[in-house]
C-alpha positions in Angstrom: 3.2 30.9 52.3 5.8 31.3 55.2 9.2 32.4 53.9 11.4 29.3 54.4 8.9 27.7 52.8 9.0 29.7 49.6 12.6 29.3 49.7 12.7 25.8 50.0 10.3 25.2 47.0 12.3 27.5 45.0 15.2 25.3 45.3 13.2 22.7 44.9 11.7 23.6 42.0 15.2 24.6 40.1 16.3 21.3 41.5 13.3 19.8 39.3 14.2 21.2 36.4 17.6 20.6 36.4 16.4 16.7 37.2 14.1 17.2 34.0 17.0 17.8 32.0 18.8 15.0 32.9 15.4 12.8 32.1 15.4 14.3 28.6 19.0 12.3 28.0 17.5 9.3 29.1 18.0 6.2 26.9 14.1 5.1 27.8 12.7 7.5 24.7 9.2 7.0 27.1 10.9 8.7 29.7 12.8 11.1 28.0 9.7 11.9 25.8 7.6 13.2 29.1 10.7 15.0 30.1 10.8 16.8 27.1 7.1 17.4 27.3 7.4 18.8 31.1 9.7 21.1 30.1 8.1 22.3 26.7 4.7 22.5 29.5 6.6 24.7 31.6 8.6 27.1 29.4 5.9 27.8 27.1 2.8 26.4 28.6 0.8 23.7 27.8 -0.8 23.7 24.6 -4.4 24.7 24.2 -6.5 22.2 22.6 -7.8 23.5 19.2 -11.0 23.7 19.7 -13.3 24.4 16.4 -14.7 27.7 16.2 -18.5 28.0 16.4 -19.6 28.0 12.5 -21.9 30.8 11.3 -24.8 30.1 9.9 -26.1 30.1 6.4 -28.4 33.1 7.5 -25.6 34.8 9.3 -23.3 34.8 6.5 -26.0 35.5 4.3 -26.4 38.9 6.5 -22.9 39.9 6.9 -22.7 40.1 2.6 -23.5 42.7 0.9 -25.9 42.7 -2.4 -23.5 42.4 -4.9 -21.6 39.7 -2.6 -24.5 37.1 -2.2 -25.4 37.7 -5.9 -21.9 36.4 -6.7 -22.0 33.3 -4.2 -25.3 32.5 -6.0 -23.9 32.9 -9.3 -21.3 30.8 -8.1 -23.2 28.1 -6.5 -25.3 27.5 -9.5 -22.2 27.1 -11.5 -20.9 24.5 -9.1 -24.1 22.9 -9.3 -24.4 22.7 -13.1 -20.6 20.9 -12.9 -21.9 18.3 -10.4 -24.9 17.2 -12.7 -23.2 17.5 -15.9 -20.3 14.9 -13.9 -23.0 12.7 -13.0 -25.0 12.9 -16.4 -21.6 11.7 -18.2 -21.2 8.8 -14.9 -24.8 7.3 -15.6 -24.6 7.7 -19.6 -21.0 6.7 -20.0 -19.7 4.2 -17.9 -16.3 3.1 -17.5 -15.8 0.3 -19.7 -15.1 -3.2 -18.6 -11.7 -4.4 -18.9 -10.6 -5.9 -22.1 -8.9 -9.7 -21.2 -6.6 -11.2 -23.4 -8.4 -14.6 -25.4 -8.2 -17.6 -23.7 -6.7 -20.4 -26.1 -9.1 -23.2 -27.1 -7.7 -26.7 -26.1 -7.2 -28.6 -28.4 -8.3 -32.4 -27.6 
């Protein structure tokens, strides 16, 4: 880049900011809400979209534990399974009763 050039878009570009600022007091909240976002964009970057972490396998988790460590998550995943059946065992032979409605007069003709 030639040297006026350089100098010319750096006044430019404080010019832009300062012309962002102004935006941000703006009395259209659409306006001033991308004003506010260009700035946020340019004094801290914009933000990085969360992207979800590959997930590890059952067989790579599995590996990473040690012994003692998987007999414990087996231990406990029976447990959680026993809960489960034993919640739906109590669903199936108890269900919720019907609601109770008041008696309806008879008429009396």
């Amino acid at each position: 880049m030639q040297p006026n050039m350089a100098r010319s878009s750096g006044s430019l570009a404080i010019r832009a900011v300062e012309r962002l600022g102004e935006l941000m007091e703006s009395e259209d909240e659409r306006v001033a809400a991308v004003a506010c976002s260009a700035v946020l964009d340019r004094a801290f970057g914009k933000p990085q979209t969360n992207r979800p972490e590959k997930e590890d396998s059952l067989a790579e988790r599995l590996a990473r534990m040690t012994p003692a460590e998987r007999e414990r998550d087996a231990l406990e995943l029976v447990e959680r399974a026993r809960r489960r059946i034993a919640e739906y065992r109590q669903t199936i032979e108890e269900p919720e009763p019907a609601p109770v409605s008041a008696p309806r007069p008879e008429s009396q003709e």
